[in-house]
C-alpha positions in Angstrom: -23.7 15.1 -48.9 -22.6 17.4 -45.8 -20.1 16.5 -43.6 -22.6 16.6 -40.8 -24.7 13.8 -42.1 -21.8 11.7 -42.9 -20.7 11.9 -39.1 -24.0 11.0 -38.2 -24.5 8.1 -40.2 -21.2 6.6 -40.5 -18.9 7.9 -37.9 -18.6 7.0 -34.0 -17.7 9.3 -31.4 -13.9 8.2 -31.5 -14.0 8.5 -35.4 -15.0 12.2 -34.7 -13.1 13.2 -32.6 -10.3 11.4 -35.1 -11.3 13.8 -37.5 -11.1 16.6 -35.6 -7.6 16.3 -34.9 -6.4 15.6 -38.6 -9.1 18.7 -39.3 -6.7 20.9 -37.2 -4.0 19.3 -38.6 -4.9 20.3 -42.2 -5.5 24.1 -40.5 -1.9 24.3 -39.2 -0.7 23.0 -42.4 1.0 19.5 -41.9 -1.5 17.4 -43.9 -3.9 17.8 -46.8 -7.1 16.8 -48.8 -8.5 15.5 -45.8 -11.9 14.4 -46.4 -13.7 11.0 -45.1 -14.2 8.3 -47.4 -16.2 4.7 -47.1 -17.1 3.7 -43.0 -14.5 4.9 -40.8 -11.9 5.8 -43.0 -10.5 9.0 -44.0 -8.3 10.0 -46.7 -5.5 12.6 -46.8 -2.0 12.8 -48.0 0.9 14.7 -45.8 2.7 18.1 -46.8 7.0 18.9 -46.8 6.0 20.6 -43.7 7.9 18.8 -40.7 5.3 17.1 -38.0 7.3 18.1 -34.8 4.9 16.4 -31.7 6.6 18.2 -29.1 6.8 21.6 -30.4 2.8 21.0 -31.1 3.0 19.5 -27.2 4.5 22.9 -26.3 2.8 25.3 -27.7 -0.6 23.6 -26.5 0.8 23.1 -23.0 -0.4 26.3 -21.4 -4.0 26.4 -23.2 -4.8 23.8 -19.7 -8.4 23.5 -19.5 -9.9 24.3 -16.1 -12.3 21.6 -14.6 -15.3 22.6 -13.3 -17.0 22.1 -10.1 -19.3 18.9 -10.1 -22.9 19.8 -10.6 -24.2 16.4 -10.9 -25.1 14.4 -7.7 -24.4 10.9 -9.2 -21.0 12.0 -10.0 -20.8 12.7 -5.7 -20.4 9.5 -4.2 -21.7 9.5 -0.9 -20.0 9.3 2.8 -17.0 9.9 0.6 -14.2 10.6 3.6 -10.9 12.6 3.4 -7.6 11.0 3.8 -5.1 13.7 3.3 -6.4 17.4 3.5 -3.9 20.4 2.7 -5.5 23.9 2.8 -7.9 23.9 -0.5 -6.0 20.4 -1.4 -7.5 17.0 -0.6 -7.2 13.6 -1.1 -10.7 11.4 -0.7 -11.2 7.6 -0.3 -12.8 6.8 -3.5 -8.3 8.0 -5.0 -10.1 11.8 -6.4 -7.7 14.8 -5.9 -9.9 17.9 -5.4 -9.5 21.4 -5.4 -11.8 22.9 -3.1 -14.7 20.8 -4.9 -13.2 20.2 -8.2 -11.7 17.1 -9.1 -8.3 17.5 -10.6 -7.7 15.2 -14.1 -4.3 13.5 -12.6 -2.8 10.3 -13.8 -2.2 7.2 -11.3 1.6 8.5 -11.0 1.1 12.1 -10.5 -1.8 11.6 -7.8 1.5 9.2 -6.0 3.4 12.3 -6.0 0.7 15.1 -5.4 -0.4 12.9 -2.4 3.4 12.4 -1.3 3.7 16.3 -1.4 0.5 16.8 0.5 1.9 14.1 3.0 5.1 16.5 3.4 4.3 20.2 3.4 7.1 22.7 3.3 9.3 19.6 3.3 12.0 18.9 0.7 11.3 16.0 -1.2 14.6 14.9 -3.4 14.5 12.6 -6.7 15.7 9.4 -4.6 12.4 10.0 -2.1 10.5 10.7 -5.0 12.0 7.1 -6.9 11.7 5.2 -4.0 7.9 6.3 -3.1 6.7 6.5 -5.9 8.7 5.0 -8.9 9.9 1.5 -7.2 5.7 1.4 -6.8 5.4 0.5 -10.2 8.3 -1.7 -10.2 10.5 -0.1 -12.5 14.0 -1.1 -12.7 15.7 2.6 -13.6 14.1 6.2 -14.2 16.7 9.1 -15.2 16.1 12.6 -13.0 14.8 13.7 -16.3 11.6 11.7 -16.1 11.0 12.4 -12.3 11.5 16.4 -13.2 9.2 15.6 -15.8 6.4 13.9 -13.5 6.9 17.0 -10.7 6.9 19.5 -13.8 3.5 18.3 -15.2 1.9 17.9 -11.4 3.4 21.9 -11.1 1.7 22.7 -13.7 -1.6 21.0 -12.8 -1.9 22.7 -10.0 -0.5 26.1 -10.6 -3.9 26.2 -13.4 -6.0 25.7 -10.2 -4.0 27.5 -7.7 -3.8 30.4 -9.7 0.2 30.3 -8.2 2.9 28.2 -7.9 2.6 26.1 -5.2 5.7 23.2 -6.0 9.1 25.2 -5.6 12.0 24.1 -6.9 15.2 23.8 -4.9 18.2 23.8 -7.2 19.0 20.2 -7.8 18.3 19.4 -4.8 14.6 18.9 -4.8 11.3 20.3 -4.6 8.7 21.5 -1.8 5.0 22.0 -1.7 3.6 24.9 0.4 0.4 26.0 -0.8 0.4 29.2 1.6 3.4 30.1 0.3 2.7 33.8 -1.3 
């Protein structure tokens, strides 16, 4: 039977999209005789080669897809308002991030801090303003400077993919800055 039909009849969405990632898996060598069996399962067995996450992470991390612009009017909601707006940067009511009209694909945290950094242009923000906005928010008790570099890191890169250019600079340990006009 080909694989096609048995994805049709046997697999859901999420079980494909399963598969696909243990198929590229198989290509890049760390597992092997992959191959769906019964329902939702699939078999395969693992290889000697070491399954290092964050080298894959890494390696992956600059093949960013870019969103597109939003076609499709029931996507638009309507008298949607601005609340922050910074150059080609803004912040709407319904909690989107947009790039000129594309929404960006941030997590709850790093819309905090892209918002904070649209709130404070060509200001300094250190890792204590950036804890106690954003962090003490959730209500954690303790977060190293390693995970706060991480957070600004991964909002850098976000919007450097849009941007085109780096528009969070870094200001040796002693914080970051956002100036989108920067050149």
């Amino acid at each position: 039977m080909p694989i096609n039909d048995i994805f049709t009849k046997s697999f859901t969405l999420l079980a494909k999209e399963q598969y696909l990632i243990f198929k590229k898996l198989q290509e890049d060598g760390f597992i092997k005789g992959l191959c769906p069996v019964e329902g939702n399962d699939i078999w395969f067995e693992m290889t000697s080669k070491p399954l290092d996450p964050f080298n894959l992470i890494a390696k992956n991390a600059g093949k960013t897809k870019v969103s597109k612009p939003i076609k499709d009017t029931l996507l638009l909601t309507k008298n949607l308002k601005p609340d922050l707006d910074t150059g080609d940067l803004t912040s709407y009511s319904d909690g989107t991030i947009r790039y000129k009209d594309t929404i960006l694909p941030l997590r709850g945290q790093l819309k905090d801090l892209c918002r904070m950094f649209m709130r404070n242009p060509k200001r300094l923000l250190t890792r204590d303003d950036i804890k106690e906005n954003i962090i003490n928010a959730d209500k954690r008790k303790t977060v190293s400077k390693t995970t706060i570099s991480k957070y600004v890191s991964e909002l850098r890169n976000s919007l450097k993919v849009h941007f085109k250019k780096d528009v969070i600079y870094s200001q040796k340990d002693e914080g970051w800055y956002f100036d989108p006009n920067k050149k």
